[in-house]
MARFI-309916 format. One line per field, with one value per atom (N, C-alpha, C): atom name; residue number from 1; x, y, z. Coordinates in steps of 0.02 Angstrom, whole numbers. Layout:
N
at [CA|...] .
i [NUM|...] .
X [X|...] .
Y [Y|...] .
Z [Z|...] .
This chain:
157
at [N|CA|C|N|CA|C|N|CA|C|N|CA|C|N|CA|C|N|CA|C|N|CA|C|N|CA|C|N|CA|C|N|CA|C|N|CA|C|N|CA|C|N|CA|C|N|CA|C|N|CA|C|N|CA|C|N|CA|C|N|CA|C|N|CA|C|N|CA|C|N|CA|C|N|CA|C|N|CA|C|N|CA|C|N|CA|C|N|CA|C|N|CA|C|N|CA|C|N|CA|C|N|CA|C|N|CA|C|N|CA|C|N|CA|C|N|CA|C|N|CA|C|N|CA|C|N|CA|C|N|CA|C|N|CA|C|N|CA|C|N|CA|C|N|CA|C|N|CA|C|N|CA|C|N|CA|C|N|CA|C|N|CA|C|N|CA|C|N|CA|C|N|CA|C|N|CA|C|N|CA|C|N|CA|C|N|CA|C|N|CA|C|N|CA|C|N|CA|C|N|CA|C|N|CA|C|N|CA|C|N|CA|C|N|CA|C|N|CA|C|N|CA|C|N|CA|C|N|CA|C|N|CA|C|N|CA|C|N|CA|C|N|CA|C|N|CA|C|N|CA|C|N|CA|C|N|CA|C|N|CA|C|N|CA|C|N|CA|C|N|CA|C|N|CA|C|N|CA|C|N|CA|C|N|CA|C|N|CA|C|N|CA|C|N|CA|C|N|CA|C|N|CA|C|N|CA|C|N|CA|C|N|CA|C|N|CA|C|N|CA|C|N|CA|C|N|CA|C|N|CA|C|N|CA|C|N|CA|C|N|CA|C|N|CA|C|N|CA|C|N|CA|C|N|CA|C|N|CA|C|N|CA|C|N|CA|C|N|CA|C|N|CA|C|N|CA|C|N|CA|C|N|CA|C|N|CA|C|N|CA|C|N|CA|C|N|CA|C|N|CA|C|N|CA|C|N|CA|C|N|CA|C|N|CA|C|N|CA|C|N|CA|C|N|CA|C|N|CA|C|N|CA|C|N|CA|C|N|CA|C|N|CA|C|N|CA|C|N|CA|C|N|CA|C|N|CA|C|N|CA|C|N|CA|C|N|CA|C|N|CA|C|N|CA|C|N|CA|C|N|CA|C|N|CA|C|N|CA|C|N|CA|C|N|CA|C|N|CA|C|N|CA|C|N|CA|C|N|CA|C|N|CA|C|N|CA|C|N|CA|C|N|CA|C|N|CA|C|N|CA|C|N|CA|C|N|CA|C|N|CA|C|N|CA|C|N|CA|C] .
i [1|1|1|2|2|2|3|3|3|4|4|4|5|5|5|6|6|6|7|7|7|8|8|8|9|9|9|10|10|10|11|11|11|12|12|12|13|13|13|14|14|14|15|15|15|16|16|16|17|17|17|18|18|18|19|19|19|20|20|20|21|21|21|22|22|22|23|23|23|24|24|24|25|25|25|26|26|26|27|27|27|28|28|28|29|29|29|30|30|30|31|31|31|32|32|32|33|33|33|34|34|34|35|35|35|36|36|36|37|37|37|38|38|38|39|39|39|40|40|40|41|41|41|42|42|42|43|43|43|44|44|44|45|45|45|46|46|46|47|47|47|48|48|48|49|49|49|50|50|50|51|51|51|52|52|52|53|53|53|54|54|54|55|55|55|56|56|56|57|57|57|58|58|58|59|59|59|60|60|60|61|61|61|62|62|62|63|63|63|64|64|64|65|65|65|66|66|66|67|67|67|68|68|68|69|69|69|70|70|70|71|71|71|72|72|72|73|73|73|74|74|74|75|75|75|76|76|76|77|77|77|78|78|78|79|79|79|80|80|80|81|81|81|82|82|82|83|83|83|84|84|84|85|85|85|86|86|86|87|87|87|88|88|88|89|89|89|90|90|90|91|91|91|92|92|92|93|93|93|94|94|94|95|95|95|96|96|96|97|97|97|98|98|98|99|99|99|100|100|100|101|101|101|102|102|102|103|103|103|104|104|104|105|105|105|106|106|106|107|107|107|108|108|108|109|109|109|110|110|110|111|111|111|112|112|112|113|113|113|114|114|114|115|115|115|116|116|116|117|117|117|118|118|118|119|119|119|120|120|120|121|121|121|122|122|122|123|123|123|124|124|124|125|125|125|126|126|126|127|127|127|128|128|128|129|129|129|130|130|130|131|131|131|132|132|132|133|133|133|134|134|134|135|135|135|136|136|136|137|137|137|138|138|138|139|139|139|140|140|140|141|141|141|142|142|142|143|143|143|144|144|144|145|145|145|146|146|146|147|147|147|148|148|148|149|149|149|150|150|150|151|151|151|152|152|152|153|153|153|154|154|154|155|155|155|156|156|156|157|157|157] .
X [-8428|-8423|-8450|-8421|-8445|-8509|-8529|-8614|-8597|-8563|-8551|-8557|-8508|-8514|-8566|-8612|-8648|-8706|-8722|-8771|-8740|-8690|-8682|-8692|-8680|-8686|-8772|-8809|-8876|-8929|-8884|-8915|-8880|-8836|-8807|-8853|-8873|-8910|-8987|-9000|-9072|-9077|-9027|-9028|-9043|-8999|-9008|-9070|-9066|-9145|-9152|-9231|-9241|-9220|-9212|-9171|-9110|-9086|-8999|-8989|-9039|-9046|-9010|-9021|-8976|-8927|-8909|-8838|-8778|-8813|-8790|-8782|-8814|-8804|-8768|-8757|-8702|-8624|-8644|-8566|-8546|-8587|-8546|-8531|-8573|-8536|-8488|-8480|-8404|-8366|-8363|-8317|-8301|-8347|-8346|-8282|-8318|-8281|-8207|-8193|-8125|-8101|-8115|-8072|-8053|-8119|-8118|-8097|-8126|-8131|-8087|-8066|-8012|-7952|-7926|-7849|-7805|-7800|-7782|-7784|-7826|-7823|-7829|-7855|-7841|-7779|-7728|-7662|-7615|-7639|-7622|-7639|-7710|-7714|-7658|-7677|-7631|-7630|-7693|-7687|-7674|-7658|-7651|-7590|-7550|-7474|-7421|-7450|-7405|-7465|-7456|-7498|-7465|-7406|-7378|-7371|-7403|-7402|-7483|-7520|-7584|-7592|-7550|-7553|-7518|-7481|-7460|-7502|-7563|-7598|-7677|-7699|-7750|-7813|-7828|-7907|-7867|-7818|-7802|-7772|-7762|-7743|-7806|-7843|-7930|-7955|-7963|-8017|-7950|-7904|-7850|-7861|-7858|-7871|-7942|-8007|-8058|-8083|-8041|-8033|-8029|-7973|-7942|-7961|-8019|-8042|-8135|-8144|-8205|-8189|-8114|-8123|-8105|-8093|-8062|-8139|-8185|-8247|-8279|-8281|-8276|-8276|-8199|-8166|-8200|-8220|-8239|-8315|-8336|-8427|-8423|-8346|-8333|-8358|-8371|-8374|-8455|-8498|-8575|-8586|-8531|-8574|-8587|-8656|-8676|-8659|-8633|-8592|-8627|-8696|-8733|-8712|-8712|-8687|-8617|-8565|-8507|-8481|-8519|-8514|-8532|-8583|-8620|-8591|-8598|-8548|-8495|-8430|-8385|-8385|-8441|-8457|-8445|-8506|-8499|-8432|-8406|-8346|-8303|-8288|-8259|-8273|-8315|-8341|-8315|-8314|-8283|-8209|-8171|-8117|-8078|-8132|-8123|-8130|-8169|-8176|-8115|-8083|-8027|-7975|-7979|-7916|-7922|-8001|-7993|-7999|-8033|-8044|-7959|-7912|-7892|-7834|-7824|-7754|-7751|-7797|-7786|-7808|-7816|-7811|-7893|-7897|-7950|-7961|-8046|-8050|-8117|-8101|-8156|-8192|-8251|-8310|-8258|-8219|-8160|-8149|-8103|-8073|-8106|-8166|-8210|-8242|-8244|-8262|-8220|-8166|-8084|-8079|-8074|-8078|-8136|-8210|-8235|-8237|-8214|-8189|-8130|-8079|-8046|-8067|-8082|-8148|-8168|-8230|-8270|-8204|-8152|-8104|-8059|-8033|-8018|-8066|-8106|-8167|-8180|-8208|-8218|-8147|-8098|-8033|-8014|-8056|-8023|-8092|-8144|-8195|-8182|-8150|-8134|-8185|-8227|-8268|-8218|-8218|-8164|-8228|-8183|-8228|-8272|-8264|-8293|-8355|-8352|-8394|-8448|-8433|-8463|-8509|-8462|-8510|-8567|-8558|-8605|-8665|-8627|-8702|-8747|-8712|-8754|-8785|-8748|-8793|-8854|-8838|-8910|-8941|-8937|-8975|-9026|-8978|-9029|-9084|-9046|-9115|-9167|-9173|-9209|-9171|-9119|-9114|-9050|-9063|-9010|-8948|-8927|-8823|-8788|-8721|-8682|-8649|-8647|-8604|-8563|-8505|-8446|-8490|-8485|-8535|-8502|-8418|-8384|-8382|-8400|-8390|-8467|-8512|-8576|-8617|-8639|-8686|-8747] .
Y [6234|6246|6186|6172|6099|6109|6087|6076|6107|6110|6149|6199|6240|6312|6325|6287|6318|6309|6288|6291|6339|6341|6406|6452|6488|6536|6573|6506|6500|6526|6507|6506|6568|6590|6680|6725|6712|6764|6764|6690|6710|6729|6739|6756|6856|6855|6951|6974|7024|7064|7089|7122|7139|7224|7230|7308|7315|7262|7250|7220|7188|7131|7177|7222|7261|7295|7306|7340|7274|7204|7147|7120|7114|7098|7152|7219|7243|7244|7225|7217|7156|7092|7032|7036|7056|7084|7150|7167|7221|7146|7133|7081|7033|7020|6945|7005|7043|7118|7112|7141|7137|7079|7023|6963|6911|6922|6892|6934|6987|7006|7082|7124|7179|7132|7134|7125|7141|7203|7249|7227|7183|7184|7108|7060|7003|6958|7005|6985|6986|7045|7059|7005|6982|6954|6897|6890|6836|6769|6740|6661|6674|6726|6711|6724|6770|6786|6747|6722|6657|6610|6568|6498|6444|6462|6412|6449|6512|6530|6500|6507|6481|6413|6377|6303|6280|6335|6340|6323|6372|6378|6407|6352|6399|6425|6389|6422|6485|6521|6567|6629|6607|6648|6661|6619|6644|6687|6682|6728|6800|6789|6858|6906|6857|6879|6915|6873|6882|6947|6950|7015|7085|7078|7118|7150|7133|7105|7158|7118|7165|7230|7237|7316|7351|7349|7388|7398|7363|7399|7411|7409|7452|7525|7520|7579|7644|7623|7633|7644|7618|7643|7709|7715|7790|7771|7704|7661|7664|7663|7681|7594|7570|7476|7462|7446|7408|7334|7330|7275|7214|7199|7151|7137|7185|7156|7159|7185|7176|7099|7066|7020|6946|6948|6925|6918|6976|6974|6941|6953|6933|6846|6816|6730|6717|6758|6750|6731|6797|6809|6750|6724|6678|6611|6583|6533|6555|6611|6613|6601|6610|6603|6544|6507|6417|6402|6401|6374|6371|6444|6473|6410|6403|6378|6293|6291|6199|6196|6255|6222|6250|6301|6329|6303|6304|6272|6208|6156|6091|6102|6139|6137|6129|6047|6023|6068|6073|6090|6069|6041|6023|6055|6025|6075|6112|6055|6083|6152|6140|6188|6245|6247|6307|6321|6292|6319|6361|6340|6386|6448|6439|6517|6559|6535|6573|6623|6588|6602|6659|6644|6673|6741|6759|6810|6846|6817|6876|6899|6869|6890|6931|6941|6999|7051|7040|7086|7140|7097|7129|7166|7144|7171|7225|7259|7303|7355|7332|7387|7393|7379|7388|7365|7294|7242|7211|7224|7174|7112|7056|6986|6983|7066|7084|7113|7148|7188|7144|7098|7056|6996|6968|6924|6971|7024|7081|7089|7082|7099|7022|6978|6908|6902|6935|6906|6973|7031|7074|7044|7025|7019|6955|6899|6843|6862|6935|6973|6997|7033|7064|7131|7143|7215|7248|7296|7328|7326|7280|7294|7353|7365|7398|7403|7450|7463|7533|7511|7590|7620|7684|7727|7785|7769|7805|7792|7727|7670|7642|7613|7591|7651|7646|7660|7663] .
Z [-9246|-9174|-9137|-9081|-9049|-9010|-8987|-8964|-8897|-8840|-8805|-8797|-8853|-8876|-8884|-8938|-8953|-8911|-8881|-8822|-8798|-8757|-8727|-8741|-8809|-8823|-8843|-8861|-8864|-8780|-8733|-8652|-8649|-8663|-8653|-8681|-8738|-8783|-8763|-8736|-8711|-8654|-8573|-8542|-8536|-8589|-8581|-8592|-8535|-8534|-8594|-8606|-8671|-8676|-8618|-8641|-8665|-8652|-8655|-8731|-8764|-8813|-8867|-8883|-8938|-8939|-8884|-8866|-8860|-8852|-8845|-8932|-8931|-9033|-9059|-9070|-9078|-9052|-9004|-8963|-8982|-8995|-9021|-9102|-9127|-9204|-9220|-9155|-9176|-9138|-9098|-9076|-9102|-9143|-9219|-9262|-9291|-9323|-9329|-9250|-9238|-9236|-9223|-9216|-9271|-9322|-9383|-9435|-9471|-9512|-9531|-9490|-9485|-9488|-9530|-9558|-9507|-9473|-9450|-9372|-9355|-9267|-9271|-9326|-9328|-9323|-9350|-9361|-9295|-9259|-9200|-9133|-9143|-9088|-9064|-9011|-8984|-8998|-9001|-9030|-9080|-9147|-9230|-9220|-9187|-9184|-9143|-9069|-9034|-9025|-9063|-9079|-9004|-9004|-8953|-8881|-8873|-8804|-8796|-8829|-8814|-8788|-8828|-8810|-8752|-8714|-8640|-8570|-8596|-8568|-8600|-8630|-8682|-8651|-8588|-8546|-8536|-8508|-8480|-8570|-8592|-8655|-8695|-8704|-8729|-8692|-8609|-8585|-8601|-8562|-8573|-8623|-8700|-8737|-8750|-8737|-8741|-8700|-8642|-8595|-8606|-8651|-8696|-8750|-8792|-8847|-8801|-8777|-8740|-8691|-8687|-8638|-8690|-8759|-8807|-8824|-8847|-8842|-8805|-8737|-8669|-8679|-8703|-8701|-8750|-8825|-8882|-8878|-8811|-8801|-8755|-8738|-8678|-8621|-8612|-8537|-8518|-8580|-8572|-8575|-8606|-8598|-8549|-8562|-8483|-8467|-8402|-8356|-8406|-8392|-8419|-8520|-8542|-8601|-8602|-8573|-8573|-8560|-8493|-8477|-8547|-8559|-8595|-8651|-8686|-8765|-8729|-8709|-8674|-8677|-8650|-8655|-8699|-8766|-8816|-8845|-8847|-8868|-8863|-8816|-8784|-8813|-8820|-8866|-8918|-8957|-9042|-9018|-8958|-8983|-8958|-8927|-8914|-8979|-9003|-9068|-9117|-9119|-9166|-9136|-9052|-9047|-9081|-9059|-9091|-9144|-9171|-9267|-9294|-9280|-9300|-9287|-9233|-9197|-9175|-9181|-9147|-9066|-9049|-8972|-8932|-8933|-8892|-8826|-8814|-8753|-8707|-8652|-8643|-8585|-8560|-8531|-8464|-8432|-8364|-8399|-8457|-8476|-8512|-8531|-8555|-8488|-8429|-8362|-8353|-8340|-8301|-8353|-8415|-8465|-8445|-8425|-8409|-8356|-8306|-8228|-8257|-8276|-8289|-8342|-8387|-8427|-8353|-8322|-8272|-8239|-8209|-8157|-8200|-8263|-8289|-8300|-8332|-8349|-8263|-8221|-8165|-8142|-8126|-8116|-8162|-8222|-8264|-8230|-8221|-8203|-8117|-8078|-8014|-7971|-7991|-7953|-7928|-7865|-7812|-7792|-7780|-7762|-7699|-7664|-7588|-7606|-7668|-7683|-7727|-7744|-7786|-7744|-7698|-7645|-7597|-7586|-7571|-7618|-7674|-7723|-7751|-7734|-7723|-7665|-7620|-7546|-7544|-7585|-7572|-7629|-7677|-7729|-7717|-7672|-7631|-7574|-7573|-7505|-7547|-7621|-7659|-7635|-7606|-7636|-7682|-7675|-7721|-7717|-7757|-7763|-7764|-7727|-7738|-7788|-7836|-7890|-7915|-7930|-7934|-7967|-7927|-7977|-8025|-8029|-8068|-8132|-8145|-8224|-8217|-8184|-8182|-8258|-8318|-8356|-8324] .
């Protein structure tokens, strides 16, 4: 993995609170799980099955994928994952599958382009839990006041 990644993924894992710290290490090893090691959902994904739609556009086919890949265990926690490790694993996640594309596929990427996949990751991720970008600059501008964010309280854990 290139030194990028792996810093990143190093500054993700120490960022999570310590309540979150184990619900976060399980969610990146079902996500290692599914992406590596199940036969069965490995074969399926999208960079192992169109190698050349990826290389179309590969910041946008990693996070997609990576999107995809974290609301299926979303889905599989019965929507109890909390935002914070969804997000998080999710980075993670995302870094394993930069990697897949450069060690695996040839497909260089650099910091621009592991920026724009990430951008792209929160903006699916949030778009599948119904965080609109209104609701989100709201919860930066209270959270810069010290107070409490707004959050759906239909999907919020």
């Amino acid at each position: 993995m290139n030194e990028t990644l792996t810093r990143i993924k190093q500054q993700i894992a120490e960022k999570v609170s310590p309540q979150n710290k184990e619900a976060f290490e399980k969610a990146v090893i079902a996500g290692e799980k599914i992406m590596f090691e199940d036969e069965n959902t490995h074969s399926h994904l999208e960079i192992v099955k169109n190698p050349a739609g990826v290389r179309q556009n590969p910041p946008q086919a990693v996070a997609r994928g990576t999107a995809g890949l974290m609301w299926i265990l979303f889905m599989q926690s019965k929507q109890t994952m909390r935002y914070e490790v969804l997000i998080m694993a999710g980075v993670v996640m995302l870094c394993e599958a930069i990697d897949f594309a450069e060690r695996g596929l040839g497909i260089p990427f650099d910091n621009k382009m592991i920026a724009q996949a990430t951008k792209i990751l929160a903006e699916s991720l949030f778009n599948k839990l119904g965080v609109t970008p209104e609701m989100l600059q709201e919860a930066i501008q209270k959270g810069q006041q010290g107070q409490q964010a707004p959050q759906p309280a239909e999907v919020m854990p």
